[in-house]
N, C-alpha and C positions, 0 to 999 in steps of 0.2 A: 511478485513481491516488488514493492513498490520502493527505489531507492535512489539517493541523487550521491554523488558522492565528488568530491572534491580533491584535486591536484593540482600541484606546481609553485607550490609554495617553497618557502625557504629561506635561505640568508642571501642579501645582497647587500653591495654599498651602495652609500648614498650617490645619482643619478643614474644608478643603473633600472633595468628592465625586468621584470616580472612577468609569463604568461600564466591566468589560473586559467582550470578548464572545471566546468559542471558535466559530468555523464549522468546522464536520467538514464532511469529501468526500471519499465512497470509501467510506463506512462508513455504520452508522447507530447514532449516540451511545446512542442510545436501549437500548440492549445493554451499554454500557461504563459502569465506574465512572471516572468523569470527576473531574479534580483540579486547581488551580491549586496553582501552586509561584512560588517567590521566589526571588533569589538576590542580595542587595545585596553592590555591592563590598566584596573583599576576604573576603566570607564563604561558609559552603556552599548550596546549593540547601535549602529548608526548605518543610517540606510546609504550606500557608495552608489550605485550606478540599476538602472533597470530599463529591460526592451520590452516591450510591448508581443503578442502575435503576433501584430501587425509593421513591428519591427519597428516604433519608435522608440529613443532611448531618453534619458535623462540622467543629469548626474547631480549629485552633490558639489557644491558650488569647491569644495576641499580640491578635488579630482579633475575638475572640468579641464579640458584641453591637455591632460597629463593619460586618462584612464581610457579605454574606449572599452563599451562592451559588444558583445557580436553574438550571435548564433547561429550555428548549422544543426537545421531541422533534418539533415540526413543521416547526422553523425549520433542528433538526437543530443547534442552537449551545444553547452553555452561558454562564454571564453569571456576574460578579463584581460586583457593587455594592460599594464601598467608600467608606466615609462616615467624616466626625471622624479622617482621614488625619494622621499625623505627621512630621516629617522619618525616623523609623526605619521606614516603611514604602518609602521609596527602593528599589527594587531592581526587576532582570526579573523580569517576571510572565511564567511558562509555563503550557501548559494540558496538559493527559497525559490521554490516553482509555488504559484495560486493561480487559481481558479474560481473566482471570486463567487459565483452563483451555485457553483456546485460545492462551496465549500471546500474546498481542497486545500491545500497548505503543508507544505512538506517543505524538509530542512534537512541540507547535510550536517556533517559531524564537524566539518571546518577545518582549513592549512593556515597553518601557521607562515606568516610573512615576517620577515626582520631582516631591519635595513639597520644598520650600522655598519663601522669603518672595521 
């Protein structure tokens, strides 16, 4: 059964530090371009950070130099560091494994982040 599921969310103040973690099952990440996603009330899903297979990253210009993403293909999980966090970073974090040719595309259930005092 095929599942990604998400952890490490939660309440922090503002510039503290946040690790999420993606665990895949059913699959092996290590094939998929892997992406956190965000979606703070009221607003749309907005794409935060994505690695490549081949292990390049990118980030949303919001994040850059603050988020770092990473992956261990051993652990089979993807990882979100987020560091010097603001109240505008508030929102569910989802994690998206695709596979573009084979059509694939899977979605966790999403952690809740909140950054407030």
């Amino acid at each position: 059964q095929v599942q990604v599921v998400e952890s490490g969310g939660g309440l922090v103040q503002p510039g503290g530090s946040l690790r999420l973690s993606c665990a895949a099952s059913g699959f092996t990440l290590s094939s998929f371009v892997m992406s956190w996603y965000r979606q703070a009330p009221g607003k749309e899903r907005e794409l935060v950070a994505t690695i490549t297979n081949g292990g390049y990253t990118n980030y949303a210009n919001s994040v850059k130099g603050r988020f770092t993403i990473s992956r261990d293909n051993a652990e089979n999980t993807v990882y979100l560091q987020m560091n010097s966090l603001t109240p505008d970073d508030t929102a569910v974090y989802y994690c998206n494994a695709v596979r573009v040719l084979l059509r694939m595309n899977y979605w966790g259930k999403g952690t809740l982040v909140t950054v407030s005092l």
